[in-house]
Every structure is written in C-alpha cells, then in structure tokens.
TILUMBA-873698 format. One record per residue: residue number from 1; residue in three letters; x negated, y negated, z negated of N, C-alpha, C, O in turn. Coordinates in steps of 0.001 Angstrom, whole numbers, plus 500000, padded with zeros to 6 digits. Each point is the difference from the previous one (the first is absolute). Layout:
BEGIN
<resi = NUM	resn = ALA	n.px = X	n.py = Y	n.pz = Z	ca.px = X	ca.py = Y	ca.pz = Z	c.px = X	c.py = Y	c.pz = Z	o.px = X	o.py = Y	o.pz = Z>
...
This chain:
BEGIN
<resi = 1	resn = UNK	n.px = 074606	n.py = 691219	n.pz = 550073	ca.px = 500516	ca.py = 501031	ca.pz = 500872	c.px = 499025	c.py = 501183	c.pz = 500067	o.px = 500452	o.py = 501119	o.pz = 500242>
<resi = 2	resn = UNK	n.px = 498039	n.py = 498667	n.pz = 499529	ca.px = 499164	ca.py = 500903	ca.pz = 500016	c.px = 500376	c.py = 500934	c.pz = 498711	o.px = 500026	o.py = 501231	o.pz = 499972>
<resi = 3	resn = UNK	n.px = 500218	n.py = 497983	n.pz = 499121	ca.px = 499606	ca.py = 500681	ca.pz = 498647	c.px = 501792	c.py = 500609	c.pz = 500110	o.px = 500406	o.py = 500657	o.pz = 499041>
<resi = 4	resn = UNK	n.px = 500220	n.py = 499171	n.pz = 501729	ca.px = 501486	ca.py = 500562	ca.pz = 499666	c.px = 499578	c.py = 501024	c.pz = 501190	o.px = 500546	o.py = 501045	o.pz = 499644>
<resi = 5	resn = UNK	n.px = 498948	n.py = 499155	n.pz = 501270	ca.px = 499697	ca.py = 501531	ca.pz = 501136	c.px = 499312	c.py = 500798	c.pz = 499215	o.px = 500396	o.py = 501165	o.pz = 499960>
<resi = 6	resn = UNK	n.px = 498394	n.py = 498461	n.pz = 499197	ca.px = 499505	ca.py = 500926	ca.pz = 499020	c.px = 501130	c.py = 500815	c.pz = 498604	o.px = 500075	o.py = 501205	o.pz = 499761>
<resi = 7	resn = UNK	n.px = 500571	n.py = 497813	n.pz = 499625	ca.px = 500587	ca.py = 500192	ca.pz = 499133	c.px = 501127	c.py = 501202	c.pz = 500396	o.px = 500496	o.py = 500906	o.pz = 499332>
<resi = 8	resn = UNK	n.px = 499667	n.py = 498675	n.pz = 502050	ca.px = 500813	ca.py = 500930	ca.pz = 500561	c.px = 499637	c.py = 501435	c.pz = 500081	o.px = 500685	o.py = 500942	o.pz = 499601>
<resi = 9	resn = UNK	n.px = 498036	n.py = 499112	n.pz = 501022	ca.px = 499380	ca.py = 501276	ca.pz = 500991	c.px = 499521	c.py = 500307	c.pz = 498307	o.px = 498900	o.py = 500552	o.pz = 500039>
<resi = 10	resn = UNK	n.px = 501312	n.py = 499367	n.pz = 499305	ca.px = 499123	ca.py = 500400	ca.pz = 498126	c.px = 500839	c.py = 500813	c.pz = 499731	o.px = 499591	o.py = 501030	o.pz = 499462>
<resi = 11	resn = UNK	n.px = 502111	n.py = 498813	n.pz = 500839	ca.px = 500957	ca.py = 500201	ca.pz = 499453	c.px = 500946	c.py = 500806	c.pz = 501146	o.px = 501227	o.py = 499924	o.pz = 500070>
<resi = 12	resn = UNK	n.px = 498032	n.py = 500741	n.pz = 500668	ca.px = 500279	ca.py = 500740	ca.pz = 501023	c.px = 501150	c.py = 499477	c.pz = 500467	o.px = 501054	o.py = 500561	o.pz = 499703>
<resi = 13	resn = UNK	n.px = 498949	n.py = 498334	n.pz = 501067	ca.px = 501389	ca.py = 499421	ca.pz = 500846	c.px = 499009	c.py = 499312	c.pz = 501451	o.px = 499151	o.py = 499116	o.pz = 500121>
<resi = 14	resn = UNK	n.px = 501429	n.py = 501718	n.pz = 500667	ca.px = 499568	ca.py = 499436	ca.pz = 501563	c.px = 500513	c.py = 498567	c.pz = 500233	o.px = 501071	o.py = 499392	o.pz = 500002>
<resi = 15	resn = UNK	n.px = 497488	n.py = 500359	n.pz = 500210	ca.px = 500111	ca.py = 498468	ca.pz = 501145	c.px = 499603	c.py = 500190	c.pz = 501238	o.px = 498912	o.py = 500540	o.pz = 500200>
<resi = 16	resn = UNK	n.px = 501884	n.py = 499057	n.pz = 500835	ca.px = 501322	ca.py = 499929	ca.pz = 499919	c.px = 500840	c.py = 500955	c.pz = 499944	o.px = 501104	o.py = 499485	o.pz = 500174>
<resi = 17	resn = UNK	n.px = 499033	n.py = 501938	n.pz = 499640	ca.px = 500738	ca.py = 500767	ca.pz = 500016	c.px = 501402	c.py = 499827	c.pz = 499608	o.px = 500984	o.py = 500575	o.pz = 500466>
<resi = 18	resn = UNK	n.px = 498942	n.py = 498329	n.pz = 498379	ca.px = 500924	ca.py = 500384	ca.pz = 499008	c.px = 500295	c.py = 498445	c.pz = 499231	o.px = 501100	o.py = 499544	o.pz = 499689>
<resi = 19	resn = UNK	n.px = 497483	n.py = 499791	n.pz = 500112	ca.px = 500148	ca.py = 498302	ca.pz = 499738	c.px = 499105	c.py = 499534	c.pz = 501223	o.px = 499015	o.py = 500621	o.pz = 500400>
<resi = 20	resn = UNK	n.px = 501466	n.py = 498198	n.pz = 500135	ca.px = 499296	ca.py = 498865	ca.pz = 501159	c.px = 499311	c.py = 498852	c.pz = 498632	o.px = 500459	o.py = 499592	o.pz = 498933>
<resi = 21	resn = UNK	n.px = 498538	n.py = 500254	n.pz = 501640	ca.px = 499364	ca.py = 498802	ca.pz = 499014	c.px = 499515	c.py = 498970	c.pz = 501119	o.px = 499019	o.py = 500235	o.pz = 500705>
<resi = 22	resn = UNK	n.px = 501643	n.py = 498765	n.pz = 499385	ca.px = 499540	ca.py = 499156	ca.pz = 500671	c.px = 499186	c.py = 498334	c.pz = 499280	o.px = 500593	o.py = 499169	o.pz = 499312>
<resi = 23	resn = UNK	n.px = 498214	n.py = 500785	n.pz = 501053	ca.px = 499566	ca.py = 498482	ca.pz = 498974	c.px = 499526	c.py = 498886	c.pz = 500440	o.px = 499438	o.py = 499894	o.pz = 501091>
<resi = 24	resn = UNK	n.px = 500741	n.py = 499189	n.pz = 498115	ca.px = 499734	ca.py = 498703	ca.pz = 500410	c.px = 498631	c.py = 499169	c.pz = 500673	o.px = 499124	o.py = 500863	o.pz = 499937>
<resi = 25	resn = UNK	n.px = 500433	n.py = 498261	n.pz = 500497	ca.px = 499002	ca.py = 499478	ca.pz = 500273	c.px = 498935	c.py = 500997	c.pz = 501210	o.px = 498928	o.py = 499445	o.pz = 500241>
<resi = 26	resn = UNK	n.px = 501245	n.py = 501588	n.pz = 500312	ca.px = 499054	ca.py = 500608	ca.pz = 500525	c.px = 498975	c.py = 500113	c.pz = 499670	o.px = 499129	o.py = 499698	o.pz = 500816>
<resi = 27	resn = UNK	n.px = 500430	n.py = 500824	n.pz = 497738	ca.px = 498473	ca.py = 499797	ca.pz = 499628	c.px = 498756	c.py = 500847	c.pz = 501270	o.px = 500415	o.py = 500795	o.pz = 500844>
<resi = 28	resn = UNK	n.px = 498492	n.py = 498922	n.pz = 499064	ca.px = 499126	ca.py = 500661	ca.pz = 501077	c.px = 500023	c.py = 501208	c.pz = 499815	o.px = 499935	o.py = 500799	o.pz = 500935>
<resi = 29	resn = UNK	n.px = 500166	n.py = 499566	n.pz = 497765	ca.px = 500437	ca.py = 501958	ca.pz = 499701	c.px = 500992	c.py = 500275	c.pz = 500419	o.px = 500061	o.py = 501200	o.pz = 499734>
<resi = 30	resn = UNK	n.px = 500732	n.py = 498571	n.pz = 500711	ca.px = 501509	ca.py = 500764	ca.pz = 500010	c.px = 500065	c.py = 500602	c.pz = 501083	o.px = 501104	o.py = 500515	o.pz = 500175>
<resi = 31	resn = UNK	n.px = 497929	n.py = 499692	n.pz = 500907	ca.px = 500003	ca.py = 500783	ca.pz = 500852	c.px = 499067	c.py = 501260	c.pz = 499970	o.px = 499838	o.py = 500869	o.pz = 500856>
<resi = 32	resn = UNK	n.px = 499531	n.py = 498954	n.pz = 497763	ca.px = 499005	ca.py = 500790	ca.pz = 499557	c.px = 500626	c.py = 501111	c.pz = 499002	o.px = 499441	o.py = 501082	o.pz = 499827>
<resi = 33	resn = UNK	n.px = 501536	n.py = 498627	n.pz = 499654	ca.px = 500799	ca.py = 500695	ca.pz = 498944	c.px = 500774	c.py = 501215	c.pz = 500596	o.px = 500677	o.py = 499991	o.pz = 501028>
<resi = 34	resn = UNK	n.px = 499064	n.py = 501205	n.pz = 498015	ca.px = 500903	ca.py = 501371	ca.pz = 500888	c.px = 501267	c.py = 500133	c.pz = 498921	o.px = 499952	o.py = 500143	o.pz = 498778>
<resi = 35	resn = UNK	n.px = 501414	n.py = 499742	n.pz = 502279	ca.px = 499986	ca.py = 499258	ca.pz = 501283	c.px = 499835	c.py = 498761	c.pz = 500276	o.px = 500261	o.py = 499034	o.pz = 499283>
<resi = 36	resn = UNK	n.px = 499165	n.py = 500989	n.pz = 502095	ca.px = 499963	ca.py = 498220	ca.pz = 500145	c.px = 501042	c.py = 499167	c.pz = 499774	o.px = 501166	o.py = 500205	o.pz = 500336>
<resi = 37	resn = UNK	n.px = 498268	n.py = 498553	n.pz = 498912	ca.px = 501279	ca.py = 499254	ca.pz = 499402	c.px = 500858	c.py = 498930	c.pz = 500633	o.px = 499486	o.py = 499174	o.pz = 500756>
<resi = 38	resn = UNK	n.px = 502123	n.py = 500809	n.pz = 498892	ca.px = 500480	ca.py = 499380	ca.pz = 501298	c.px = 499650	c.py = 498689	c.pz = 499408	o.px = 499033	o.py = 499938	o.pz = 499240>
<resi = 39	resn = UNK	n.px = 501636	n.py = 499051	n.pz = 501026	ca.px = 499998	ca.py = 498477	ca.pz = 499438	c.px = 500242	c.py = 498971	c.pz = 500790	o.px = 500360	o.py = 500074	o.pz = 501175>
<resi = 40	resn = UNK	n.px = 499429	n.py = 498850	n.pz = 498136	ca.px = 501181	ca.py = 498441	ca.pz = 500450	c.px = 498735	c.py = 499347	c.pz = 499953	o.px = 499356	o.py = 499706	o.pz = 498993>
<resi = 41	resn = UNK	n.px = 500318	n.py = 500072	n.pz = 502364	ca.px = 498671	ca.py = 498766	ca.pz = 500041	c.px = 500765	c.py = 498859	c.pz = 499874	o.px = 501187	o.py = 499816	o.pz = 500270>
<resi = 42	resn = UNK	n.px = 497848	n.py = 499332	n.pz = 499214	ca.px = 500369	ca.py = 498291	ca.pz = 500241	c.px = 498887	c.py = 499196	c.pz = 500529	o.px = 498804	o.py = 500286	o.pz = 499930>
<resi = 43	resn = UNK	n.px = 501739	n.py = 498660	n.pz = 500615	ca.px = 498785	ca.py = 499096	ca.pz = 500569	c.px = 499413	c.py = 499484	c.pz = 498708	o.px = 500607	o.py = 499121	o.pz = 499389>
<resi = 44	resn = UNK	n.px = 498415	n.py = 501295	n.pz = 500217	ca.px = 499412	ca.py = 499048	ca.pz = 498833	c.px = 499128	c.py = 499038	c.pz = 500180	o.px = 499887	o.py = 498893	o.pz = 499475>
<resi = 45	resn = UNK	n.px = 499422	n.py = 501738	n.pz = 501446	ca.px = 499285	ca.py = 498411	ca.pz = 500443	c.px = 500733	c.py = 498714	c.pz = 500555	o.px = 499602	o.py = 498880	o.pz = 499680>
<resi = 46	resn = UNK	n.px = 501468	n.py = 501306	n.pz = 501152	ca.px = 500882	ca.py = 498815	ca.pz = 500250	c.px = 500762	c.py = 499484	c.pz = 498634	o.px = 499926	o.py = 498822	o.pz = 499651>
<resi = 47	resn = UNK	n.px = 500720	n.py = 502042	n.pz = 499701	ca.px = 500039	ca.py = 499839	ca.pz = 498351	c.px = 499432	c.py = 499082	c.pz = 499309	o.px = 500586	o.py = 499027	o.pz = 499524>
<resi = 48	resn = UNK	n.px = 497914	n.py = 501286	n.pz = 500346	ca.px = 499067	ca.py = 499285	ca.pz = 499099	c.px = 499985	c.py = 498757	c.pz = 500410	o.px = 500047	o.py = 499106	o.pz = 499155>
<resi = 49	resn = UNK	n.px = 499874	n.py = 500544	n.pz = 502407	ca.px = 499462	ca.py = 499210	ca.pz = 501089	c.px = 501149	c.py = 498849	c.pz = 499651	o.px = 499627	o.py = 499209	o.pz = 499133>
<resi = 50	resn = UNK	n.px = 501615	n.py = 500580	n.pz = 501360	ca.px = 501272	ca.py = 499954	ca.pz = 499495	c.px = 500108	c.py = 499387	c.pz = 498125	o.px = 500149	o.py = 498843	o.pz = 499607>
<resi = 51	resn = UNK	n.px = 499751	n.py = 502051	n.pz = 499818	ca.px = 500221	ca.py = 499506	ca.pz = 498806	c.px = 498675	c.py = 498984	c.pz = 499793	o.px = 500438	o.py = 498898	o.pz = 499670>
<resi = 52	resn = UNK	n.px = 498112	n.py = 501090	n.pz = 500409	ca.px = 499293	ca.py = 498872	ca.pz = 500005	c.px = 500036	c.py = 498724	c.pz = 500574	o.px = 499466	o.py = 498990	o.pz = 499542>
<resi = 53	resn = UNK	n.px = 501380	n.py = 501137	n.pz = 501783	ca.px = 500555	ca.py = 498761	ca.pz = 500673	c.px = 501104	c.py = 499717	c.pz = 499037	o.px = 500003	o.py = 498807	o.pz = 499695>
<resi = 54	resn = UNK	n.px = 501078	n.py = 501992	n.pz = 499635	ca.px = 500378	ca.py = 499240	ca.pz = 499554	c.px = 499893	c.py = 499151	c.pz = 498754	o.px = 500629	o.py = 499009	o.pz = 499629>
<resi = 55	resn = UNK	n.px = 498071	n.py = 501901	n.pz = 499672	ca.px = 499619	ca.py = 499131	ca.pz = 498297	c.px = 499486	c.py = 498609	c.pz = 500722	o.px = 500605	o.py = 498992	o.pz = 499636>
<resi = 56	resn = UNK	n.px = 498168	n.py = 500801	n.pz = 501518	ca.px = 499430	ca.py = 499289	ca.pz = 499984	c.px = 501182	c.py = 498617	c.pz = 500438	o.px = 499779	o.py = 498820	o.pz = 499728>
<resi = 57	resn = UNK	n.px = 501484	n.py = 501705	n.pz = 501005	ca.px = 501182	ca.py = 498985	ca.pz = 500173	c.px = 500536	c.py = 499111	c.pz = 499065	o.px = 500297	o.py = 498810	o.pz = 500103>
<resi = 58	resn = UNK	n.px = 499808	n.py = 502347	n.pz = 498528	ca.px = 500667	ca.py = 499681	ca.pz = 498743	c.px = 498887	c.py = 499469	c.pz = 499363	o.px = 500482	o.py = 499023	o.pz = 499427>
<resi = 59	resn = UNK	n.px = 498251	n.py = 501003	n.pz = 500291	ca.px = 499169	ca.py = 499189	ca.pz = 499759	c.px = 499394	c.py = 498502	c.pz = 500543	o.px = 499191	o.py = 499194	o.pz = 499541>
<resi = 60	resn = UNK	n.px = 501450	n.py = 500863	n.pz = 501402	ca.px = 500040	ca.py = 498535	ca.pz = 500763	c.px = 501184	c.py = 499185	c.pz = 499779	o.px = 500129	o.py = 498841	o.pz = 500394>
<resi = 61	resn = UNK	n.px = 501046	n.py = 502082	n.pz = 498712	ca.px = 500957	ca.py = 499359	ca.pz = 499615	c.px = 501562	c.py = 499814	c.pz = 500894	o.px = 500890	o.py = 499150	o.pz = 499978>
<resi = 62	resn = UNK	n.px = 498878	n.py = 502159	n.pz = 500802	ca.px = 500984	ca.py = 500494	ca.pz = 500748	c.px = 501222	c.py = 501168	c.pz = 499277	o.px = 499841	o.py = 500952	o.pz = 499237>
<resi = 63	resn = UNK	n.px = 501092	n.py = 498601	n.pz = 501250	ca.px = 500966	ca.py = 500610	ca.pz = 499034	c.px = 500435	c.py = 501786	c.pz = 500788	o.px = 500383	o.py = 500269	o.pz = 501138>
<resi = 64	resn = UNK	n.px = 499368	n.py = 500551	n.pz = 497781	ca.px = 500249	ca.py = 501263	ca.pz = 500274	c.px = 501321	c.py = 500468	c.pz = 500196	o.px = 500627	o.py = 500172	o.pz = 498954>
<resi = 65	resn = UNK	n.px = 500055	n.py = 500117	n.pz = 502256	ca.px = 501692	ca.py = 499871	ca.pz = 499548	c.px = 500497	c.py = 500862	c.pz = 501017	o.px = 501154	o.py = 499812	o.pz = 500387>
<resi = 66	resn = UNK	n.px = 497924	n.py = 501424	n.pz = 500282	ca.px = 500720	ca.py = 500850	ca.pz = 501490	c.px = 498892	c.py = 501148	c.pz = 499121	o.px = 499168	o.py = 499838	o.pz = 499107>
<resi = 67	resn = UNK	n.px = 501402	n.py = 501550	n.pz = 501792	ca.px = 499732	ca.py = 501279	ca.pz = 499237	c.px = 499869	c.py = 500705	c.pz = 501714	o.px = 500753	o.py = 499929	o.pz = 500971>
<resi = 68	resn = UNK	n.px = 498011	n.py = 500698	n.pz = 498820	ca.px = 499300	ca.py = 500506	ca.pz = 501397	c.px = 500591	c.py = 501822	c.pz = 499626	o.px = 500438	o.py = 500632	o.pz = 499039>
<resi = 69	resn = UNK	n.px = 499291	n.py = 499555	n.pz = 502105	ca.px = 500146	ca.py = 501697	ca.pz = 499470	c.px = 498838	c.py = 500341	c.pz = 501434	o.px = 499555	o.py = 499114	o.pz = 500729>
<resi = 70	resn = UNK	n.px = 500156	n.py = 502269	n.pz = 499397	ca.px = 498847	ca.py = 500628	ca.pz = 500626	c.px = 500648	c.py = 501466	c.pz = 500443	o.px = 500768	o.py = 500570	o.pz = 499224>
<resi = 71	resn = UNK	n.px = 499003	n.py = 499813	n.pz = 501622	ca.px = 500618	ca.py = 501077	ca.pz = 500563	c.px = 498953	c.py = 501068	c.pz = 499730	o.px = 498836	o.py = 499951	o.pz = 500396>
<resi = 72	resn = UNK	n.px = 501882	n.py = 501316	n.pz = 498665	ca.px = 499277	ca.py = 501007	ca.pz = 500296	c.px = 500155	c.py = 501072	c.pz = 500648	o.px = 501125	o.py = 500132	o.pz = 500483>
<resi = 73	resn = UNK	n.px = 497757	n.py = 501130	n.pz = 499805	ca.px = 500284	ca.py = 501143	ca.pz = 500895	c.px = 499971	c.py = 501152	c.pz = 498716	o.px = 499656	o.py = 500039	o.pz = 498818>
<resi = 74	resn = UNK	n.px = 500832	n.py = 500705	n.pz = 502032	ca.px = 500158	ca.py = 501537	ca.pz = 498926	c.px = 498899	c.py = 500425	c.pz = 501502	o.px = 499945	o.py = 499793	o.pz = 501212>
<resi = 75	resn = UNK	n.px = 499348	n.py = 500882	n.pz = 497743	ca.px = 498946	ca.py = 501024	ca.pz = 500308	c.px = 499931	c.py = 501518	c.pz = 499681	o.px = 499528	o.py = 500410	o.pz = 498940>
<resi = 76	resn = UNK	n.px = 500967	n.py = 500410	n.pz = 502031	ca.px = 501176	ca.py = 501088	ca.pz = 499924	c.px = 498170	c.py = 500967	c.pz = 499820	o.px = 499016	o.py = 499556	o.pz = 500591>
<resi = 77	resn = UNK	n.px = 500920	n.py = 501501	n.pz = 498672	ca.px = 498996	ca.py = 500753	ca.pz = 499934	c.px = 500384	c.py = 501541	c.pz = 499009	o.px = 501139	o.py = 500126	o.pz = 499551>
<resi = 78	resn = UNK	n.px = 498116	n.py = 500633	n.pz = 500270	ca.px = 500874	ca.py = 501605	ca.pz = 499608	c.px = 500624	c.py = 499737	c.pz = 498474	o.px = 500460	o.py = 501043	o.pz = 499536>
<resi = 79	resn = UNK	n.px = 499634	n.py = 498065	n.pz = 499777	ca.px = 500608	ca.py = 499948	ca.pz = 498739	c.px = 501628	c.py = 499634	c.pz = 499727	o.px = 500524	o.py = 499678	o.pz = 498934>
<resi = 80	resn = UNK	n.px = 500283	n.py = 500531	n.pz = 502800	ca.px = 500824	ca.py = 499900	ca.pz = 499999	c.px = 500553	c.py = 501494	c.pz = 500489	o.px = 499290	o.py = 500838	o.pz = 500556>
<resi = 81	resn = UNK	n.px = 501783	n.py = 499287	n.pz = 499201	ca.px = 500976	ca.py = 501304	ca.pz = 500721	c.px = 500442	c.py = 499130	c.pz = 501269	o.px = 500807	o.py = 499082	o.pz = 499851>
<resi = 82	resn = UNK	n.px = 498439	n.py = 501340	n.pz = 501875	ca.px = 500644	ca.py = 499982	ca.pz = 500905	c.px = 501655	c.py = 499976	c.pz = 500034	o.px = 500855	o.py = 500715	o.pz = 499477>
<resi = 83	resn = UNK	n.px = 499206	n.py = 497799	n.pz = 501626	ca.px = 501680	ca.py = 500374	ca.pz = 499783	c.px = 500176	c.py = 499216	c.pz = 501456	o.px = 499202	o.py = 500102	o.pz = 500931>
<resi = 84	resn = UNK	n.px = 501743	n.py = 499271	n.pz = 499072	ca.px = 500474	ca.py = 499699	ca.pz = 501504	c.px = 499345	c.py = 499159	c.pz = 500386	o.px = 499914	o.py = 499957	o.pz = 501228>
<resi = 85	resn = UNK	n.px = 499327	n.py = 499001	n.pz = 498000	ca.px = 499320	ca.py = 498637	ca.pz = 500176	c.px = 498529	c.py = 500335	c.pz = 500022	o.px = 499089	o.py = 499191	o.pz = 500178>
<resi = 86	resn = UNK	n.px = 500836	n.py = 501663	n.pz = 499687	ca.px = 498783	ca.py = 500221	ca.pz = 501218	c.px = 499502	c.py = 500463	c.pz = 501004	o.px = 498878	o.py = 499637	o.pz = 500356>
C-alpha cells in the first residue's frame, strides 16, 4: 500500500483526492507515511498465541477439525477520501 501511495503521487494522482489506499496489517509506518496510511489491524499476537496452542494440540495427537476467525478494526487515517463513516 506504501509503494502503491508513492506510485501514485509519481504519477500525479491524489491520495486521497482521487484514489483511497487503504492496507493491511497496520505496519508501525503507516502512520508515518504522507498521507497517513489507513489499514486493517489484526490481533497478531492472539493469532500467533492461538495457532501455537493449536500445533502443540495436534502434536499431542489431537485432531484439527474447527476454523477460528479473529476480528479486525479498520484504522481510518488521511489515505482515505472522507465520507459518511467517519
């Protein structure tokens, strides 16, 4: 998403003026990036935490057979075009 706001602003097209770039994972830059970048945090540490409970399950010979999901947030910041939802 970084390298697509650059690619953008290279090629004279406003962010957000004109494209919203919104990206994944919340890296620690993305609030550092002009404009600041929006993005989709995830719990990764409950993630990691989570998926190691479950190798060490399946390594004890527990059967893998249910599918977890993790709730993420959108992290609204200037790389979007303002609109009603915020």
């Amino acid at each position: 998403a970084i390298g697509a706001i650059k690619q953008l602003h290279d090629s004279g097209i406003a962010t957000p003026g004109t494209v919203s770039v919104v990206g994944f994972d919340d890296i620690a830059m993305a609030p550092y990036v002009v404009p600041a970048l929006s993005s989709v945090r995830v719990p990764v540490t409950e993630m990691v935490k989570e998926t190691i409970s479950r190798l060490i399950f399946m390594l004890d010979g527990g059967d893998f057979t249910f599918r977890q999901t993790f709730a993420g947030e959108l992290i609204l910041r200037d790389s979007v075009i303002p609109g009603p939802h915020r």
